[in-house]
N, C-alpha and C positions, 0 to 999 in steps of 0.2 A: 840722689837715688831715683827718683821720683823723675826728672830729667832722661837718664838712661832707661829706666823702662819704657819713658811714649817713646826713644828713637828707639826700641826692639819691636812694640809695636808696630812703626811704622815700615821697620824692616819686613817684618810677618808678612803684613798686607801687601806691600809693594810684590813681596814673594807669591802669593797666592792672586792677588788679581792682573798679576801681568806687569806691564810697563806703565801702566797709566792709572791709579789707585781711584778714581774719577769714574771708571767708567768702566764694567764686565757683563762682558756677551755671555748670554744664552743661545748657542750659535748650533746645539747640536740638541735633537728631540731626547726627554730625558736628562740635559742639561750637561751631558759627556759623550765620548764613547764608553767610559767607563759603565755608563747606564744607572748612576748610582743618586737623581733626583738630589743636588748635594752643591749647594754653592755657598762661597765663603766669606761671605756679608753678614754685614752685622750691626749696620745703621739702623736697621728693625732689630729690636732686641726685648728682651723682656720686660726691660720697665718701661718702653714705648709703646709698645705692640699696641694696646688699648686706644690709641692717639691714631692709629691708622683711617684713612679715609678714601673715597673715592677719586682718584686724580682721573680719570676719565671712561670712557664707555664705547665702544666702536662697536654699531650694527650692522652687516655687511647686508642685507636686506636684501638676498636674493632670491630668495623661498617664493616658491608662490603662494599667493594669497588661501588662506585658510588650511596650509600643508603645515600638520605637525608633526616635528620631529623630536623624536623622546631623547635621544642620545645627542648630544653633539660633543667630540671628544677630542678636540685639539689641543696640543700642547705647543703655544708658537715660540717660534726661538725670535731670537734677536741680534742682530749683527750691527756693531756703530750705532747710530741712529734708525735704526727700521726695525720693525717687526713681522718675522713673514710670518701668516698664517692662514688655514685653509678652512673656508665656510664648510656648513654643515650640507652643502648643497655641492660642495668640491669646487668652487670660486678658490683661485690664492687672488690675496692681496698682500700690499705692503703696505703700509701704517706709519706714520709717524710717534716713534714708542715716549717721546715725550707727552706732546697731545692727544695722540690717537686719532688723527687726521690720515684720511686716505692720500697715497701716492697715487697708486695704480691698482689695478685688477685683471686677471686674466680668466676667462669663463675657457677652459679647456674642452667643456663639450659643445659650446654652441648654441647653449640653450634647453639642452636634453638634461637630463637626470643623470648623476653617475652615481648609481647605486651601492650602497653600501657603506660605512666609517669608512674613513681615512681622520688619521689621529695627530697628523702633522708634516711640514714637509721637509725637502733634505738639502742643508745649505752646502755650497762646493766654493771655495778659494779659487778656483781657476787659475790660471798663466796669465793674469792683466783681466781678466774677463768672470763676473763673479756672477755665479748662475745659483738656481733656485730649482730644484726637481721636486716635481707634484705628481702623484696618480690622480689617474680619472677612465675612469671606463675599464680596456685593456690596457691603457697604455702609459705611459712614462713620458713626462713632457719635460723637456727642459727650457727654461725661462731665465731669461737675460735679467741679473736683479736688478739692473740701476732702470729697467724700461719697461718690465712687465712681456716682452713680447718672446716669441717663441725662436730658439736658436735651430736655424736652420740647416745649422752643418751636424746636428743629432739625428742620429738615424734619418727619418723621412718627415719631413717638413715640422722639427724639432719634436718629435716623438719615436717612440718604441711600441711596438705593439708585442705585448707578453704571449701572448697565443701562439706567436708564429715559429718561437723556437719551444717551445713548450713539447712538443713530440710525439704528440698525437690526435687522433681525429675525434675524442671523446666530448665529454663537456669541457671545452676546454674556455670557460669563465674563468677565467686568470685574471685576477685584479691584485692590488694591494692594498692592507690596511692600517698599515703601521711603517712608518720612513722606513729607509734602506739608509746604508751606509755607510762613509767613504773612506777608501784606503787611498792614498795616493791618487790616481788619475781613476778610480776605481768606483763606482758605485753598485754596494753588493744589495739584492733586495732577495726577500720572501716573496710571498702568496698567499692569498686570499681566495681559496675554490670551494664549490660544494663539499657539503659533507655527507652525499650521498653515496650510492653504489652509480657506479657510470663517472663518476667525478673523476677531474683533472688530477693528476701527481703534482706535489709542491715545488718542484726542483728548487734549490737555491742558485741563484744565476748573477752574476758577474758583466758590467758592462762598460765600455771604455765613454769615460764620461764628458770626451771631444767631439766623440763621433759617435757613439751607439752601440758600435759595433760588442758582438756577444765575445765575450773572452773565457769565462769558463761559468761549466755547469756543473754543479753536484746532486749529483742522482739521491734525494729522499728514499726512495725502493730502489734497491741499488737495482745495476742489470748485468747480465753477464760478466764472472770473471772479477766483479767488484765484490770488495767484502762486505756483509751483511746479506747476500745472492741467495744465500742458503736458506734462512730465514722467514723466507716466502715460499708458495708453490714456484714449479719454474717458470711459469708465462708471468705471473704476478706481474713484473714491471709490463706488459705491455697492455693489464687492465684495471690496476690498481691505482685508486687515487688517494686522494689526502694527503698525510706526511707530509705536511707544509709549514711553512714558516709564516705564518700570518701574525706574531706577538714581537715583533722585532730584535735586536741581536744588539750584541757589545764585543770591541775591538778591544786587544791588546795591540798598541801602533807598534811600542817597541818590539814585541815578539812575533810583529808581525802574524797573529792571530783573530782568527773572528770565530764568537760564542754564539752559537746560533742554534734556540730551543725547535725542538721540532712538534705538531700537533698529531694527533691523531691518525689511523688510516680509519677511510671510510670500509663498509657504512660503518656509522661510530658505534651500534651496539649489536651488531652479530657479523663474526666475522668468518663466516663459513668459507667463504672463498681465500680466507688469506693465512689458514693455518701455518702457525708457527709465532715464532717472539716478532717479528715485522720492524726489523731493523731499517729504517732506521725512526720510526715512528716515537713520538714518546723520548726523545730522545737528546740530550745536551750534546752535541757536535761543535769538533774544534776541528777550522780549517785554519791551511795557508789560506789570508789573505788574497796571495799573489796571484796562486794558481787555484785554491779551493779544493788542495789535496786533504785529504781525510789524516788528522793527527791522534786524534782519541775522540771515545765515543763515551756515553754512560748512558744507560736505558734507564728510564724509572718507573714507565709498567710496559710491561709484556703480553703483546698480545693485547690492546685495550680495547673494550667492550661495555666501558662508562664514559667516553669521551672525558675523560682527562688529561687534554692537550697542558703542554705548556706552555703557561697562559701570557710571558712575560719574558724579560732579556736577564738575564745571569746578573745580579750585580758584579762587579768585579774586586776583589777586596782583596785586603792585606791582615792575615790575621796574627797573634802571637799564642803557640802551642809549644809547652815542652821548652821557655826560655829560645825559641827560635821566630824568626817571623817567615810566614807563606803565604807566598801569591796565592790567592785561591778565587775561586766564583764560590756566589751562591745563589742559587735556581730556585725560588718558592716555583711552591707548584699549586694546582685545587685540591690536591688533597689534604692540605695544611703541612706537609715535608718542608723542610729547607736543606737542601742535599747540597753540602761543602766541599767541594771538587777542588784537587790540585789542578793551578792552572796549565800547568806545564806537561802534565802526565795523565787527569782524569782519576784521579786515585781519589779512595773519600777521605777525608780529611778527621773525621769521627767516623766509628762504624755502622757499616749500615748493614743488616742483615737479609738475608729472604728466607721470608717463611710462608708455610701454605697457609691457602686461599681456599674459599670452597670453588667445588666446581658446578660449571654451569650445567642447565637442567632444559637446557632450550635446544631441541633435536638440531642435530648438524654442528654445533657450536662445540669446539674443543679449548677450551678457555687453557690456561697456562696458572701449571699448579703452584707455583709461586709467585710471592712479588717484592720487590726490597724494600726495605725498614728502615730508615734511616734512625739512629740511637738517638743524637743531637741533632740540633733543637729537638723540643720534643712539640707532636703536632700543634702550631697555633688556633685548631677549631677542634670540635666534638668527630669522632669519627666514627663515635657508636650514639643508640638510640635505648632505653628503655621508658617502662611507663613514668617513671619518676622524672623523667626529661620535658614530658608534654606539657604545653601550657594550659593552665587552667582559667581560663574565661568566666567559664559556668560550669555546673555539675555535668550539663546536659550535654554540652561539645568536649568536656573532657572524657566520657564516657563515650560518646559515639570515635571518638579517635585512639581512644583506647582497643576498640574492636576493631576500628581499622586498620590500626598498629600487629594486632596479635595473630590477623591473618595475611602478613605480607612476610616474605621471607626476609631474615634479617641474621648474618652473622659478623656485622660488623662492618666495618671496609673491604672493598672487593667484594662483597657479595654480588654476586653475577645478575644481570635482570632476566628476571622471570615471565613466563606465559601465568602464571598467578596471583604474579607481582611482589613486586622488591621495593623493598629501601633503602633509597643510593644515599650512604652519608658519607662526606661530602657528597652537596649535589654537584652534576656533572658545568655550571656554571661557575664552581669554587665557592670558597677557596679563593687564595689570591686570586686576582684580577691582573688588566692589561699593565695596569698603571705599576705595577708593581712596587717595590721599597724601595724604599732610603735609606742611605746609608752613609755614617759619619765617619770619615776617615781619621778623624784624633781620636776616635773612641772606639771603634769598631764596632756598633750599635748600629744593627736593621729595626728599622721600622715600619713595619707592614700594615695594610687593612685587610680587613677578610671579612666574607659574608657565613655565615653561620647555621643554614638550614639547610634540611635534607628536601629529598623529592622522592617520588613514585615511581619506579620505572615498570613497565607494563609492556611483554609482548606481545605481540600477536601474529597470529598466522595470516600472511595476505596472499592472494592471487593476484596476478599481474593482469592487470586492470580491462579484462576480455570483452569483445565488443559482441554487440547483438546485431543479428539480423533487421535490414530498415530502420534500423535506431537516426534519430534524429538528433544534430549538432546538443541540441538543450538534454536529452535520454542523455547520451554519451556522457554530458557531461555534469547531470547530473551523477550517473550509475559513480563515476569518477571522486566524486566530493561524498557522496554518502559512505563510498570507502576508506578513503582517507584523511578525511577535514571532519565529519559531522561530530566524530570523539570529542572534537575540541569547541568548534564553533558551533554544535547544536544543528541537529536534524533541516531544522529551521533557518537555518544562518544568523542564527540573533545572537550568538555568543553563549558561552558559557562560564561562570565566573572573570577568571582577566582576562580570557582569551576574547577578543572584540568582537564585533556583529559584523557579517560580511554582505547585510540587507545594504543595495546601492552603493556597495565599494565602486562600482564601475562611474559614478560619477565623484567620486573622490579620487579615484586614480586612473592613470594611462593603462590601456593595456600594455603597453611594456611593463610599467611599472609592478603591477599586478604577476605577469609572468617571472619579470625580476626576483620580486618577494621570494613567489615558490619556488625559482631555481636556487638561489643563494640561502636561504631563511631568512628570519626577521625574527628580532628579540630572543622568546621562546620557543618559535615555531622551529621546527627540524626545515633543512631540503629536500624538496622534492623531486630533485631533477630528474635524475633516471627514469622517473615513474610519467612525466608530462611529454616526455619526447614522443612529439608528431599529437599529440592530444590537445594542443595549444586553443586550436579556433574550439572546441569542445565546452573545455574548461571556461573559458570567456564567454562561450554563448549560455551556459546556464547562470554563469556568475551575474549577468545583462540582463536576465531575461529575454532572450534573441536568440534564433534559430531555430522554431520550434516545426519549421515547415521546411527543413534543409537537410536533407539525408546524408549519411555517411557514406564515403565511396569506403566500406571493407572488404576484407579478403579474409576471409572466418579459417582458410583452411592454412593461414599461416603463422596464425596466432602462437604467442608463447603462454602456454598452459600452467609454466614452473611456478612453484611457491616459493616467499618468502617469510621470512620473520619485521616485523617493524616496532621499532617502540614507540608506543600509538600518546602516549603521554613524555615525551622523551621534553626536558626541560623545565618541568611543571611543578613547584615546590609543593610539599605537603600540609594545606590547607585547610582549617574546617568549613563549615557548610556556610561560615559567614566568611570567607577568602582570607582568615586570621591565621598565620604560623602556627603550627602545630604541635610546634616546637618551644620550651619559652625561653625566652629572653637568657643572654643578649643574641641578635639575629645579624650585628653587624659589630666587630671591634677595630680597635688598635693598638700596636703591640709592640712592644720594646725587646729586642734581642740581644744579647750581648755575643757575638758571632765568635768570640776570642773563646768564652764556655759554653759555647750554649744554652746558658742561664736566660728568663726572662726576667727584665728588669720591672716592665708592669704590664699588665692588658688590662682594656677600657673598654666600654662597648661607646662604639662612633656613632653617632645620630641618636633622635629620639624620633616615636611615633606617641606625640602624645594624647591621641587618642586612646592608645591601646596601653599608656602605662600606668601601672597600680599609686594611686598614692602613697607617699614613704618608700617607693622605688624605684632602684636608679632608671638610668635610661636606655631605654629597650634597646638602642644600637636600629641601624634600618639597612635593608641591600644597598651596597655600594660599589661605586665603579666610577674606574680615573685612578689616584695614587697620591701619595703625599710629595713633600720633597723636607730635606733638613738642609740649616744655615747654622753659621757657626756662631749669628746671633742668640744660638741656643733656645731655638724655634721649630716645631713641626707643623706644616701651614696644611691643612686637608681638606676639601670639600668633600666631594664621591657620593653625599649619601641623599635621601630623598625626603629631605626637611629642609632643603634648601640656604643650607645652612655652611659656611665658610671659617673655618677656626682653625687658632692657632692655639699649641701644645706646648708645654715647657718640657723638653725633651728629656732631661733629669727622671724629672718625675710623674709627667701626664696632666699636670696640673693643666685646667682650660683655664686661657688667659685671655683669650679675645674672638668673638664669632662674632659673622656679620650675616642679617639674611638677603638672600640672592634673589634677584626677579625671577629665578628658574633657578633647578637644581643643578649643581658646579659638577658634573658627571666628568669630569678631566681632572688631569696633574696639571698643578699649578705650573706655571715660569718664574723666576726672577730675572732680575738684571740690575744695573745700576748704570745712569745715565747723567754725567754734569755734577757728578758726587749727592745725587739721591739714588734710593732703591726704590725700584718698584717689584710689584706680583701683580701677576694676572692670572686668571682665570676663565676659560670659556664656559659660556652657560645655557643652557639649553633652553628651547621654550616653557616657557610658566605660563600660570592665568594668567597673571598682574606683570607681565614684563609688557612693556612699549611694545606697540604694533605687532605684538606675540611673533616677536623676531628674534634670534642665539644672537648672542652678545659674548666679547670678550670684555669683560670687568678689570679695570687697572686702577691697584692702592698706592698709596704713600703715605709719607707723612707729612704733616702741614709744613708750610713754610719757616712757621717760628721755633 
C-alpha cells in the first residue's frame, strides 16, 4: 500500500511542477498569471521549516553612497538557472540563483536615477530568443536574457518611450511600477503618473513584443462613443488624469482574458471637475487580451474622493458555491472588501449591496450618494472608529486624542474629507497593499496582510500659487512652500513628526531628483505636479538657499486667480503628540479566508513593535508592505512589516513556526523556486542600520545539505 501511495505522490508532483520534478520556475512576477503568490513545493515543510538557513546574499551596490532607500520592493522571478531581478536604483541583473553570483547587469538610465518602485520585471519566451522587459524612466526596455544587452529591433534602440503614445501634452510622467504582462507576442502594461490635478490619464496599452510597435490601447476615461463617456463631464478625457493601472493585472491565457484593477482619478480627494461615477476609475476591467476590447466592468467606489485605488491584481480562483465550481477573481481592495466576481461575466459571486454614504461638505464637490457593500467576506480591518478603539499609552494622550477624535467628522467609511476634518478609516494607504494574497488552490483559502490604522484628512482652501511684483527666485519660492509643504515639514524646514527636515536636502539630492519627489510623491507626501509647472528654478532656489538677488520675469496680469481645495495632511496616519497610533493594537494582521464561504479561518496581527507592546500582550502587528505567498508545503512565508523580521506561518492554523531577522525590513513578496531538486525563497530587503555597506539585498534560504 505504502508502495502505491509514494508512486501517486510522485505522480501529483511530476503533474504540478512540470516535466522535470528537480527543478520549478518562478518565471512570472507574483509567481503566475494567475497572480495567486502560490507554488507547489514542499521540500520546506512544516517540520523543516525551522532548519532553514541563509544559502546566499546578492548586493547589487548601486546606490550612491549615503542614499537611502526606505522601500525596495522586487519580487524576482527565475527562469532555469537565473534570476532576474531589478535594483532599488532600476539596475536589472541576472544572478546565478544557485549561488547568487552576478551574470550581468544592465543600468538602463546611464547613470541617472529612475525614479520611483518598480517591483520586478517581465520575462518573455521568445521565438529562439528569450528577453527580459524592465521600466526605467519613461520607457520600456527590452533586454536580450542570455547577454544583458538591449534588443535593438524593439521600438528605438531597444526601448519604448510611454509618453509618446500616451495622448497628450499634460504631465505626461508615465512610468511603470509593477511588471506588465504577456499574452502571446503581447506585452500588456499599466502606469504609474501623478496623482495630481494636471496628471497623465492611465491608459492601458498593448505592445508587440518583437518590435514595440503599439497594438492597442484602452482608454481608463473612456472618450467619445466609448462606454463609460457618460460618466464624466464631456471634455474630461481630454483633461483628466489618473485611472491608471500602477498595481498590476492577471491573465486568464485560456479565455484569453486580462484582469486589470484600475486606481483612482486624480486629484485624489476633490473632484470638482470630474463630476459623475468616473468610469472607469476604481474599477476591475476585463479585456480581450488580443485586442483590449472591454468584456465587463465592476466599479467598487464611485466617484473616489479617499484615494482608494486598487491597490493589487485580482487573484484568480476557482471556487465551490451551491455544489458547483466557478472561475471567479478576487480583488482585495484598501478598504478591507474582497469583492468575488464571476470571471466570465463580472457578476458578484456573494452579494454586494449599495447603500448610502454621507455627503461631502467641501464646496464644489458632489460626492456619489452610494457605494457598494460587498456581504462576504466580511471586511478584513476596522472600518469604523470610536473612543473605545483608541490606544491607551497614558491617561494624558488618551484623553488629548479623544478630543481630537470628537471633533473630526466621522460616520464611518466613506465619510467624505472635510475643511474641518475627517477620519478616513481605512486609511487612504489600505488596507491591502501591492503585494496582495495568496492563494491555495486545493483549498481555496486567501491569505492577505493588511495594515489597520486610520488617518486625518483635512481640507483646505488654496489659491494657485500667485506671484508678486520684483519677487526674487528665493520670495517666489519661498511664498510656494509656506503654502503648500510648511503643514507638513514645519515653517522652518526641520520637519514635523515623520515627515523629515528639508534643512540641506539640496545637498542630499539632485535637483532633478528633488523635482522628481514633488512631481510623482514620495511615501506619504501627495504630488504636486500641477502646482510646480514653470515654478521649478523657484522652488529649488529657496530650497538651496540661492537666488536671493535674481528677479522673476512675471506677468501679474495673467495670472490664474481660481481656487482649489487640497488635502493638506493627505496620507498622514492618526498619531499622538509622541507619533504613536492612536488607534490600539493590532495595527498590522494576517488573515485566512476561506473564499468557498467567506468564513475566516483565523487573523493575527503580523509584526511586533516591541517598544510599544504592553506586557501579557500580544503583538501589536506594525505597517506593512510586499505580500505573502503559500506552498503546498503547508507554509505561509511573510516579511512586509517594520521589525524586520521574515516568518513563516502554518497555513491551518496561523501557528508561527519560523522567523528570521533581516539586515533591513523584507518590504517585498517573497519568490520561491527549486533548483537541482532543493527549494529556495528569497527575498529583497531594504536598507537597515546594520545591513553591509547600507546596501538592499536579495536574501536566499534553504535548507542544509544534510
Amino acid at each position: 500500500m505504502k508502495k502505491y501511495a509514494g508512486l501517486l505522490f510522485l505522480v501529483i508532483y511530476l503533474c504540478s511542477c512540470g516535466s522535470d520534478p528537480l527543478n520549478y520556475d518562478w518565471s512570472i512576477y507574483k509567481g503566475g498569471a494567475d497572480a495567486n503568490n502560490y507554488a507547489p513545493l514542499d521540500q520546506i515543510n512544516r517540520n523543516n521549516v525551522k532548519d532553514l538557513q541563509v544559502a546566499w546574499e546578492f548586493y547589487p551596490g548601486d546606490e550612491p553612497e549615503n542614499f537611502r532607500i526606505w522601500k525596495y520592493e522586487c519580487n524576482p522571478i527565475t527562469v532555469d538557472t537565473v534570476m532576474y531581478m531589478v535594483s532599488a536604483w532600476r539596475w536589472l541583473y541576472a544572478v546565478n540563483a544557485v549561488t547568487g553570483d552576478k551574470i550581468w547587469s544592465f543600468d538602463p538610465l546611464q547613470g541617472e536615477r529612475g525614479g520611483g518602485v518598480l517591483r520586478g520585471v517581465t520575462y518573455w519566451q521568445g521565438h529562439g530568443k528569450e528577453r527580459i522587459f524592465v521600466s526605467a524612466g519613461n520607457n520600456i526596455f527590452s533586454v536580450d536574457a542570455k547577454t544583458g544587452l538591449p534588443d535593438d529591433h524593439f521600438g528605438t534602440s531597444g526601448k519604448v518611450n510611454l509618453n509618446i503614445d500616451e495622448g497628450g501634452d499634460r504631465d505626461t510622467r508615465v512610468r511603470v511600477s509593477t511588471p506588465g504582462i504577456i499574452y502571446k507576442d503581447l506585452i500588456i502594461v499599466g502606469a504609474a503618473v501623478s496623482e495630481s490635478t494636471g496628471a497623465a490619464p492611465g491608459h492601458v496599452r498593448a505592445y508587440d513584443t518583437q518590435t514595440g510597435s503599439l497594438m492597442w490601447t484602452f482608454h481608463t476615461i473612456p472618450w467619445p462613443g466609448e462606454e463609460g463617456y457618460d460618466s464624466w463631464p464631456p471634455e474630461a478625457f481630454k483633461y483628466g488624469g489618473g485611472t491608471n493601472n500602477w498595481a498590476g493585472m492577471s491573465l486568464d491565457e485560456d479565455r484569453g482574458l486580462v484582469f486589470i484593477p484600475i486606481g483612482s482619478p486624480t486629484y485624489d480627494y476633490y473632484g470638482v471637475d470630474r463630476i459623475g461615477a468616473n468610469l472607469f476609475g476604481n474599477s476591475v476591467v476585463a479585456l480581450e487580451a488580443s485586442s483590449g476590447k472591454l468584456v465587463w466592468y465592476y466599479q467598487t467606489v464611485h466617484h473616489d474622493i479617499w484615494d482608494y485605488d486598487l491597490p493589487t491584481a485580482p487573484n484568480l480562483i476557482t471556487i465551490k458555491k451551491d455544489g458547483e465550481k466557478i472561475d471567479a477573481i478576487a480583488q482585495p481592495s484598501k478598504q478591507g472588501f474582497i469583492y468575488i466576481l464571476d470571471r466570465e461575466t463580472g457578476n458578484p459571486i456573494f452579494p454586494i449591496e449599495e447603500k448610502p454614504v454621507p455627503k461631502s461638505r467641501t464646496p464644489g464637490e458632489e460626492s456619489w450618494p452610494t457605494q457598494p457593500f460587498p456581504t462576504l467576506p466580511r471586511p478584513f480591518l476596522r472600518q469604523s472608529m470610536s473612543t473605545n478603539d483608541l490606544a491607551n499609552f497614558s491617561p494624558e494622550t488618551y484623553a488629548a486624542n479623544a478630543e481630537i477624535l470628537k471633533n473630526l467628522w466621522h460616520e464611518g467609511i466613506y465619510t467624505p474629507p472635510d475643511t474641518a476634518g475627517t477620519l478616513l478609516i481605512p486609511a487612504s494607504r489600505g488596507g491591502a497593499e501591492w503585494g496582495g494574497g495568496a492563494y491555495d488552490p486545493a483549498t481555496g483559502v486567501l491569505y492577505i496582510n493588511s495594515n489597520d490604522s486610520p488617518e486625518i484628512g483635512r481640507m483646505e482652501k488654496v489659491k494657485k500659487n500667485q506671484e508678486q511684483k520684483n519677487e526674487t527666485l528665493f520670495a517666489a519660492g519661498e511664498r510656494f512652500y509656506q503654502t503648500y509643504c510648511a503643514n507638513c515639514h514645519g515653517a522652518d524646514r526641520k520637519g514635523i513628526e515623520a515627515n523629515p527636515s528639508l534643512v540641506d536636502i539640496d545637498k542630499r539630492l539632485k535637483r532633478s531628483e528633488i523635482l522628481d519627489k514633488l512631481k510623482t510623491g514620495s511615501a506619504i507626501m501627495p504630488s504636486f505636479a500641477s502646482f510646480i509647472s514653470g515654478k521649478e528654478d523657484e522652488i529649488i532656489a529657496f530650497l538651496s538657499n540661492s537666488g536671493k538677488d535674481v528677479r522673476v520675469a512675471s506677468d501679474l496680469g495673467k495670472q490664474d486667480t481660481s481656487t482649489t481645495f487640497l488635502n493638506v495632511t493627505a496620507h498622514g496616519y492618526f498619531l499622538d503628540s509622541l507619533g504613536r497610533p492612536a488607534i490600539r493594537p493590532p495595527w498590522g494582521t494576517l488573515s485566512a479566508i476561506d473564499l468557498n464561504t467567506g468564513d475566516f479561518l483565523w487573523q493575527l496581527p503580523l509584526g511586533n513593535d516591541i517598544q510599544l507592546q504592553k506586557p501579557g500582550e500580544p503583538s501589536t502587528g506594525t505597517e506593512n508592505y510586499g505580500g505573502p505567498i503559500v506552498t503546498s508545503g503547508g507554509l505561509v512565508f511573510i516579511a512586509s512589516t517594520l521589525d524586520r523580521k521574515f516568518r513563516a506561518f502554518d497555513k491551518n492554523d496561523g501557528e508561527l513556526l519560523w522567523e528570521y531577522e533581516l539586515p533591513g525590513n523584507g518590504l517585498a513578496t517573497p519568490s520561491t523556486y527549486m533548483l537541482d531538486g532543493r527549494q529556495y525563497i528569497s527575498i529583497a530587503v531594504s536598507i537597515g542600520e546594520n545591513l553591509s555597506h547600507e546596501r538592499c539585498a536579495i536574501v536566499t534560504f534553504s535548507l542544509p545539505d544534510n
